[in-house]
C-alpha positions as CSV (number, residue, x, y, z in Angstrom):
1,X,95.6,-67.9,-29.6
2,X,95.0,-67.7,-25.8
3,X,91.2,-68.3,-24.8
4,X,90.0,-65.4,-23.3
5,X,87.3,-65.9,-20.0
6,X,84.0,-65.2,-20.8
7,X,83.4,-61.8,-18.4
8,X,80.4,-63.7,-16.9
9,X,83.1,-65.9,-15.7
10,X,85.1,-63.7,-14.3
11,X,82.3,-62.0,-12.5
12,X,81.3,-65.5,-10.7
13,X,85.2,-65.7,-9.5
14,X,85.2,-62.5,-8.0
15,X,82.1,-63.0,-6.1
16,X,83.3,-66.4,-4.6
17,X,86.7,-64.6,-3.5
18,X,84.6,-61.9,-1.8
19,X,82.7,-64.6,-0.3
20,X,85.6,-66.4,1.4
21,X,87.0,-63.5,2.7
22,X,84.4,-62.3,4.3
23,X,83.8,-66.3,5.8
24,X,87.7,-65.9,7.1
25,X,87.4,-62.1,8.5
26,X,84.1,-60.4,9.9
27,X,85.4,-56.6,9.5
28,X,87.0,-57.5,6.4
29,X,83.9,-54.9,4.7
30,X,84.9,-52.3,6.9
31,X,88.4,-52.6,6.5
32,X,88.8,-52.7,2.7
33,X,85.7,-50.8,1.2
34,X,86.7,-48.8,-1.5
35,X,87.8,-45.0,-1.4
36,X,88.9,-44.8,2.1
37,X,90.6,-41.3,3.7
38,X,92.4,-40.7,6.9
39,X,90.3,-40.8,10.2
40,X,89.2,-36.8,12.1
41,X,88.2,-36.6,15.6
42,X,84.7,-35.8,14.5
43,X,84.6,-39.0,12.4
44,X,85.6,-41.0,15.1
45,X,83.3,-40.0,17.6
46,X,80.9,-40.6,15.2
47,X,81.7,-43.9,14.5
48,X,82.4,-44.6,18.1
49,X,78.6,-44.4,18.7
50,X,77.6,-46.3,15.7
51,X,79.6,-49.7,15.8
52,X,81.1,-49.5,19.4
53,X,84.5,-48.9,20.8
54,X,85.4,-52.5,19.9
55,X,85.4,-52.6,16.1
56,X,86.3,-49.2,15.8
57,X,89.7,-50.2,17.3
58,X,90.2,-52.7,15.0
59,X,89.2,-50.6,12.1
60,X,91.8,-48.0,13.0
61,X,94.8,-50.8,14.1
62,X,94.1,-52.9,11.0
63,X,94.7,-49.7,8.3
64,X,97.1,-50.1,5.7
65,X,98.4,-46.5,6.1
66,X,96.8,-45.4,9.4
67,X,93.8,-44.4,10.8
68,X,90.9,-44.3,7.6
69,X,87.7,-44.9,7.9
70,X,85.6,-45.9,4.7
71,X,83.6,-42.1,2.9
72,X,80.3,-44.8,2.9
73,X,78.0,-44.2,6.1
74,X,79.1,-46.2,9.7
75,X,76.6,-49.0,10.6
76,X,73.1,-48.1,12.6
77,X,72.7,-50.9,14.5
78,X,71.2,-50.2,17.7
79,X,73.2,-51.3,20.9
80,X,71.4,-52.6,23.7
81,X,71.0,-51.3,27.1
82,X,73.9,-53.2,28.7
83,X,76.6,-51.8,26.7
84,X,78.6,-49.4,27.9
85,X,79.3,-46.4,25.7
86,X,82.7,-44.2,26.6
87,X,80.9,-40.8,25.4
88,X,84.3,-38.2,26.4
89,X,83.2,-35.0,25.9
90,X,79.9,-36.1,24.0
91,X,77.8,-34.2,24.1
92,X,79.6,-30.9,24.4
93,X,79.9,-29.2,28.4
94,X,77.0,-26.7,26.9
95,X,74.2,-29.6,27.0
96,X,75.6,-31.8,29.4
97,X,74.0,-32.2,33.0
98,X,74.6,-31.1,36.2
99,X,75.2,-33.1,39.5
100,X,71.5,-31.3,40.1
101,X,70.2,-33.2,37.2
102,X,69.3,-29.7,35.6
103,X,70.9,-29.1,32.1
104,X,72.9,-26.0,32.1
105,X,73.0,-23.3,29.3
106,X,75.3,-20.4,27.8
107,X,74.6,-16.9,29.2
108,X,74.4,-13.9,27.1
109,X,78.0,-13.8,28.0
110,X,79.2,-16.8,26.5
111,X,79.5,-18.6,30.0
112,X,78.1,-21.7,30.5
113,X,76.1,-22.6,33.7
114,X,76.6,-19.3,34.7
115,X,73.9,-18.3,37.8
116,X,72.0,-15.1,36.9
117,X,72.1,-12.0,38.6
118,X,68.9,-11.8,41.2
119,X,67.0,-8.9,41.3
120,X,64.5,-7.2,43.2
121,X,64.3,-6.6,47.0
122,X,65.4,-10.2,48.0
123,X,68.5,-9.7,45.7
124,X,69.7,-6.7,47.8
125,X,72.2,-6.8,49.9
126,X,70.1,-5.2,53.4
127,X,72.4,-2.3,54.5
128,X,72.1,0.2,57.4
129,X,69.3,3.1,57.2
130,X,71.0,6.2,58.0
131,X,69.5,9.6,59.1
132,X,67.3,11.2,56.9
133,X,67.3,15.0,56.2
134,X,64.1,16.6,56.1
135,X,63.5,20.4,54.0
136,X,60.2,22.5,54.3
137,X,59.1,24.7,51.9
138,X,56.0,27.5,52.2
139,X,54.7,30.6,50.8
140,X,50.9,32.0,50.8
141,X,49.4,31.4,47.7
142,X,45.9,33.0,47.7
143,X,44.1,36.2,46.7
144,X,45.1,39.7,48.3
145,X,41.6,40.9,50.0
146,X,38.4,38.7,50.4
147,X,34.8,40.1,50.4
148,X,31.7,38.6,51.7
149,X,30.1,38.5,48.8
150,X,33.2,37.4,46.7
151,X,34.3,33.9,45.3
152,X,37.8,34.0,47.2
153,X,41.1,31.9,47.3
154,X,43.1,32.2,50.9
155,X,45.4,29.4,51.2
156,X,49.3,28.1,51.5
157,X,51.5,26.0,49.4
158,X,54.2,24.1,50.5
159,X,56.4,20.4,50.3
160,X,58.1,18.6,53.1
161,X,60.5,16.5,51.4
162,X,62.7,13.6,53.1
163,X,66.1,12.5,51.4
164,X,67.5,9.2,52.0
165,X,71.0,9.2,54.2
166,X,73.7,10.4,51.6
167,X,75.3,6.6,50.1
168,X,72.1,4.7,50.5
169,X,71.0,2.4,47.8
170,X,67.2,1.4,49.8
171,X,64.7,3.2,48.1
172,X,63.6,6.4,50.6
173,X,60.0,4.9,50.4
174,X,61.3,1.8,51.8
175,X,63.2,2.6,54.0
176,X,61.3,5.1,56.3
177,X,57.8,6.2,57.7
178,X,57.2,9.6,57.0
179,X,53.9,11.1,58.1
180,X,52.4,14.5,58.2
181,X,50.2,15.4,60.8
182,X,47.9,18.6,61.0
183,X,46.0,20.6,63.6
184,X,43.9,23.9,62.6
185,X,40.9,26.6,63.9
186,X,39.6,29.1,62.4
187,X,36.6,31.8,63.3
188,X,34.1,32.5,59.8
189,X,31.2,34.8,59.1
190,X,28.1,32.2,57.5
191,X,25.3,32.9,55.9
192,X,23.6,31.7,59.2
193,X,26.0,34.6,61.5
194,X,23.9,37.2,63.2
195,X,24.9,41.0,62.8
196,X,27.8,39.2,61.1
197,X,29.1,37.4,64.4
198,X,31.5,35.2,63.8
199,X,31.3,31.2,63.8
200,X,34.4,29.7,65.9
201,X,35.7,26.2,64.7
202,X,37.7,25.2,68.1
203,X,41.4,23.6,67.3
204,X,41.0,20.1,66.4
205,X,43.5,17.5,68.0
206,X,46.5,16.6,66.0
207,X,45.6,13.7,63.4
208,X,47.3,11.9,60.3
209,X,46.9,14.8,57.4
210,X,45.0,13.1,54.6
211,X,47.1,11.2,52.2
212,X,50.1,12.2,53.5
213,X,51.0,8.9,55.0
214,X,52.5,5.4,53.8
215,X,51.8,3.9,51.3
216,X,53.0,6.7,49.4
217,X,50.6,7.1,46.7
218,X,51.5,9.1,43.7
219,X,48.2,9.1,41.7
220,X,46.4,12.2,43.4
221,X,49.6,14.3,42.6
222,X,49.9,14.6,46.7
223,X,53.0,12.8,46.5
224,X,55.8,12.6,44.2
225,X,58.2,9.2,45.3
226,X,61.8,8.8,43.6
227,X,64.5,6.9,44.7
228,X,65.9,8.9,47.1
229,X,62.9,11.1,48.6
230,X,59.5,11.6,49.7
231,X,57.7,14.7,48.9
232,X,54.5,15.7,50.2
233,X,53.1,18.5,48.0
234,X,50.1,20.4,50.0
235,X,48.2,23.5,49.6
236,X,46.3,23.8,53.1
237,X,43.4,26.6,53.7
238,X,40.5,27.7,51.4
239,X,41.7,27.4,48.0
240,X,40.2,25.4,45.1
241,X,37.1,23.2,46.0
242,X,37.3,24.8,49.5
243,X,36.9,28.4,48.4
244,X,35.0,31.1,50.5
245,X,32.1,31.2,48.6
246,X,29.2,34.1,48.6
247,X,27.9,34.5,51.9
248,X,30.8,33.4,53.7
249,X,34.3,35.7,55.0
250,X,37.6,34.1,56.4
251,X,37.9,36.1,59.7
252,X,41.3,34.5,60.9
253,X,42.8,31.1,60.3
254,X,45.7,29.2,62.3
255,X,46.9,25.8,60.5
256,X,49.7,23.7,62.1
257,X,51.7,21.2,60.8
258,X,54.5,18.9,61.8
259,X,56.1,15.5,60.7
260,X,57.1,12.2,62.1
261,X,59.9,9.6,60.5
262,X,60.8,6.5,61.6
263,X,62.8,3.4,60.1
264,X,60.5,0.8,58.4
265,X,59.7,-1.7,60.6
266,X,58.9,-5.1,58.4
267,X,57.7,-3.6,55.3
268,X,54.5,-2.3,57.1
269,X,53.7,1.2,58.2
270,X,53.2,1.9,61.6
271,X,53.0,4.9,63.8
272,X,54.3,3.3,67.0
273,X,57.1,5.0,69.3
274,X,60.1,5.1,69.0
275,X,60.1,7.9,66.1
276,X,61.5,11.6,65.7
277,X,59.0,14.0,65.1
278,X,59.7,17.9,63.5
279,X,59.0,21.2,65.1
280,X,55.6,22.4,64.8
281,X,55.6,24.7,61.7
282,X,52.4,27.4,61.2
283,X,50.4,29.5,59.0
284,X,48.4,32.5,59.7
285,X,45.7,34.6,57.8
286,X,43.9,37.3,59.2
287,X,41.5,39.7,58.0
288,X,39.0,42.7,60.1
289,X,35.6,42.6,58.7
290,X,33.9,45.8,58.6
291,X,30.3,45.1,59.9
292,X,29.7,49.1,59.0
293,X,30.8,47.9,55.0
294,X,29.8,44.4,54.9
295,X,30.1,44.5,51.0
296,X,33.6,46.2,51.2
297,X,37.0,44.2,49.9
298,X,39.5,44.0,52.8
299,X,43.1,43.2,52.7
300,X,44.3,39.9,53.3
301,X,46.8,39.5,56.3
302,X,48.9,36.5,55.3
303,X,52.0,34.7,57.6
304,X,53.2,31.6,56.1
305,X,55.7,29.3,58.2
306,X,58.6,30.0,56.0
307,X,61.5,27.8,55.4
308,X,63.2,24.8,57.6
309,X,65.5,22.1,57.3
310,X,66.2,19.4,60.0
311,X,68.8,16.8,60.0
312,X,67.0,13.5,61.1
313,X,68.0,11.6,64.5
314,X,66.3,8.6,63.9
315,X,65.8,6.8,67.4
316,X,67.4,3.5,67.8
């Protein structure tokens, strides 16, 4: 009967083998662990920043049966700053830096580094400001007679709008100066008047007409501001808070208007020459008082300036 090795024995051979193997060949662990399987890109990589491009060479040359790498995890031993690490495309393009030094990153379409579109006015391309065209609108909108004792509305509506050049992508509003200027007179009975004599308020000089000037502001209502126009809406004369109260008669009333436009010069508004200016556009209301039948209603005579449009010259 053959002795049989005690399996403590046989344990303390194996060991000893190991041992002297390992003595004879340092990647001997590497190359022979148990339960190896072939070698994918992503494994090398991996490996190729955990034991260096050195032993993984040897790992892959030495393989019974072609690249393998062992399932068990790669070794994390840290390299020092003198080694030099081949890192191809690791990490991927996405995350990598540029020559800037500034990390690029996908797009919302998938593009990588991609520059974004700039917006706003220094993104704009600055392009020729063409001729503008400029359409007035008026009609009388007040009450039909007026009495001296009466509570009366005697006024105009209109707009004066200006429209961007046909093709132009600048906003009207900066693009152009457009200003409205006024002039008026107008003779009244007062509560002061004697035998009902009326008060003359001589023509005042043409000046800037309220808000009706850059900056265009839209909160008073005055002004409505799209894209491409500017519209001034105005109601000139007694009307509203201005009303001919008790006491007072509208005996005639002469209100000019016109308007200037000129290209932007800067971003600021200014009213210097050169600019083109509009045809002088007027409203008229006249009504005879009847000293004889100062309580009487009279009839309102009303002319308002009509309807113009004027094509722009813009000076150069």
């Amino acid at each position: 009967m053959c002795a049989v090795p005690l399996r403590k024995d046989r344990e303390e051979d194996e060991v000893a083998t190991k041992a002297n193997r390992r003595a004879a060949d340092p990647d001997w662990g590497q190359r022979v662990a148990p339960d190896l399987r072939p070698v994918n890109p992503a494994m090398a990589t991996a490996m190729q920043r955990s034991v260096g491009n050195a032993t993984l060479g040897r790992m892959i040359a030495q393989g019974p049966a072609g690249p393998r790498v062992p399932h068990a995890a790669p070794s994390t031993r840290k390299r020092t700053q003198d080694e030099v690490v081949e890192r191809g495309e690791s990490p991927p393009a996405s995350q990598q830096k540029t020559e800037a030094g500034a990390a690029t990153r996908a797009t919302r379409s998938g593009k990588a580094g991609a520059t974004p579109s700039v917006k706003g006015k220094e993104g704009r391309v600055e392009e020729e400001i063409g001729n503008p065209t400029l359409v007035f609108t008026s009609s009388y909108d007040g009450d039909e007679e007026q009495s001296l004792n009466g509570n009366n509305n005697i006024g105009f509506a209109q707009t004066a709008t200006l429209r961007r050049a046909d093709g132009m992508q600048t906003p009207a509003a900066e693009a152009y100066d457009f200003w409205q200027e006024v002039s008026d007179e107008s003779r009244q009975i007062v509560p002061t008047s004697v035998n009902y004599q009326p008060k003359k308020a001589p023509r005042r000089a043409w000046g800037v007409d309220g808000p009706f000037r850059p900056p265009y502001n839209e909160e008073d209502g005055n002004i409505i501001k799209a894209a491409d126009r500017i519209t001034f809406v105005d109601n000139p004369g007694f009307s509203t808070t201005t009303r001919m109260s008790a006491g007072y008669f509208l005996v005639d009333y002469t209100v000019r208007f016109r308007w200037k436009v000129r290209k932007k010069q800067g971003g600021r508004f200014t009213k210097a020459e050169p600019f083109w200016e509009s045809d002088e556009m007027v409203h008229r209301v006249t009504s005879a008082f009847d000293a004889e039948n100062p309580e009487e209603a009279v009839q309102v005579n009303h002319h308002a300036a009509g309807n113009r449009t004027w094509n722009v010259q813009l000076p150069n």
